[in-house]
Steps between C-alpha positions, in 0.01 A plus 500: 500500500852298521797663350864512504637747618884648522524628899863534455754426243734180487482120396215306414416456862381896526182412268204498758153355400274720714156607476431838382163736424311444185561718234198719304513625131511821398284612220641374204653155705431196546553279837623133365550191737824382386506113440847527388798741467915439375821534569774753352830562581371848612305356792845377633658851420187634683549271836869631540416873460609544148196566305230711672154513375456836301334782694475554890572245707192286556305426809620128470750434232374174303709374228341402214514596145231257307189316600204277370144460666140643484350830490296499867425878439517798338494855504158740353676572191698153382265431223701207317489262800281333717543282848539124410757581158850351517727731448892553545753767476810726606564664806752730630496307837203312732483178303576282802152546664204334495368843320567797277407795377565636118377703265259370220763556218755297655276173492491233269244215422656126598400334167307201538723177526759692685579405828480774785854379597620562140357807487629643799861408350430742181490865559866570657708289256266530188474868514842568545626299277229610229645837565846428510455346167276725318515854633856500628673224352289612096506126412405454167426142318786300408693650722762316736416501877738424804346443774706463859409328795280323278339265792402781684100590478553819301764303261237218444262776424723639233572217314154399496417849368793548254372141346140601448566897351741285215915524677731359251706329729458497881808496720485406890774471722499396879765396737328192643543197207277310594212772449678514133286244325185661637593807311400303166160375638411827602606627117849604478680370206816501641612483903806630593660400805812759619678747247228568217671785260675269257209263465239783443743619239601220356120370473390776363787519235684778637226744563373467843220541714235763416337540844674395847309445815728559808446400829851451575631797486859632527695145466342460164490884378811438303384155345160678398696761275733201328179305470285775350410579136511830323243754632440251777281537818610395784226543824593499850257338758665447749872465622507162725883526439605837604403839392839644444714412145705659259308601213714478152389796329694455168272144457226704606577760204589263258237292472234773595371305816171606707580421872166538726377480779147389646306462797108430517419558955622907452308543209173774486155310519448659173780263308405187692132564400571568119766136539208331688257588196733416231669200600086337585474599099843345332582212738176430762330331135800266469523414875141405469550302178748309708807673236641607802554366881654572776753287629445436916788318674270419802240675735522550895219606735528836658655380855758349292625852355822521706569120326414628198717778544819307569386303191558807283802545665661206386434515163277169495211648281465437098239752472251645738425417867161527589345594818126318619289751674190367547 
């Protein structure tokens, strides 16, 4: 099969499409040939040497962490699926290849009238932010979200998803303006271009936001406190900022924050199964009913990756980039 794989570590040039063997599944997997995978701003972490795959170093090192396609085979005990189904799901690495391997658990059914390229744009984004939201974040309805880098494919995702489980008001903020009126189609009631703290507070008549979604990181850690209601949560995904800030304990005390942390790639199989079989029963229904789609910016073959790459980079995207496989 074709894959991408990391040889060394550097810029976008060090992604090499190479052929390598064909992979077999164990006896609860299933072999899928991917039609389509995604990109995430930990693939780009990934190409520079920042983010490892969990476990030993593999054989070759394929980034990866989502894919689309059909079930070509599977192993003597996978019961629930059959070659021929479409299917799509998380991985901890290997999505750009022309296969993978992955337990039975961690699959989902593409619901009929979903595109294979919108399907492949799903699992990273929409499970993360499903658990930022609900697990770590304890949204609860009527509750006021802020969302940051609200363009991005995870902050489309949770805006979406904060919409359909019944937010009271949606903040987004981004530092590109003209991806500020997007925000709104997409289902946030109010963009926010630059310093958001006042206008959270002030739209919210003084009490703030109940659950934060940070991808930022340190240059908005402050902000997030002033912007936050009582008993507030505020989640950490990632830190795209800086990981270093000064953390303002007596706001912390006061207003009895929750600061957390979360990460899905690290995560035991174990989790990612039980998020794989809950999110196909609270959210897969509305994504099938058409409550709920993902937003794709635009798609590039797989000899394009280093171009899609650089894409990334620049901070083009509204939403997901999709990689064509087959």
């Amino acid at each position: 099969m074709r894959a991408v794989v990391l040889e060394q570590y550097g810029g976008p040039e060090v992604l090499t499409l190479r052929d390598v063997p064909d992979l077999e599944p164990g006896r609860n997997e299933a072999r899928v040939a991917v039609a389509a995978t995604a990109l995430n701003r930990a693939d780009l972490l990934q190409r520079v040497g920042k983010y490892p795959p969990p476990g030993p170093k593999p054989e070759f090192e394929i980034p990866g962490l989502e894919f689309a396609g059909t079930v070509e085979k599977v192993g003597p005990e996978v019961a629930g699926w059959k070659p021929g189904d479409r299917v799509f799901g998380l991985l901890a690495g290997g999505g750009y290849a022309e296969q993978v391997v992955t337990h039975e658990r961690l699959l989902m059914r593409v619901p009929d009238g979903l595109r294979i390229e919108e399907a492949a744009a799903i699992p990273e984004a929409y499970f993360t932010a499903f658990d930022a939201l609900t697990e770590k974040g304890v949204f609860r309805p009527g509750d006021a979200v802020l969302v940051h880098a609200g363009g991005s494919g995870v902050g489309t995702a949770a805006i979406q998803l904060a919409r359909l489980m019944g937010a009271g008001r949606i903040f987004a903020t981004t530092r590109t303006p003209k991806k500020a009126p997007r925000l709104g189609d997409v289902g946030a009631d109010r963009p926010i271009v630059g310093d958001f703290a006042e206008i959270v507070t002030q739209e919210t008549g003084g009490r703030g936001a109940d659950v934060i979604l940070d991808f930022v990181g340190a240059p908005y850690l402050e902000e997030n406190l002033a912007a936050a209601a009582l008993e507030a949560r505020i989640v950490v995904i990632s830190f795209l900022g800086g990981s270093h800030a000064n953390l303002p304990l007596s706001e912390m005390l006061r207003k009895r924050l929750r600061l957390v942390g979360t990460t899905l790639r690290t995560r035991p199989v174990e989790q990612k199964m039980a998020l794989t079989q809950r999110f196909a029963r609270e959210v897969l229904p509305a994504i099938a009913a058409g409550r709920v789609r993902p937003v794709i910016d635009r798609a590039f073959r797989l000899d394009e990756i280093a171009e899609a790459h650089r894409y990334m980079e620049a901070n083009r995207n509204f939403g997901k980039i999709v990689i064509a496989i087959r």
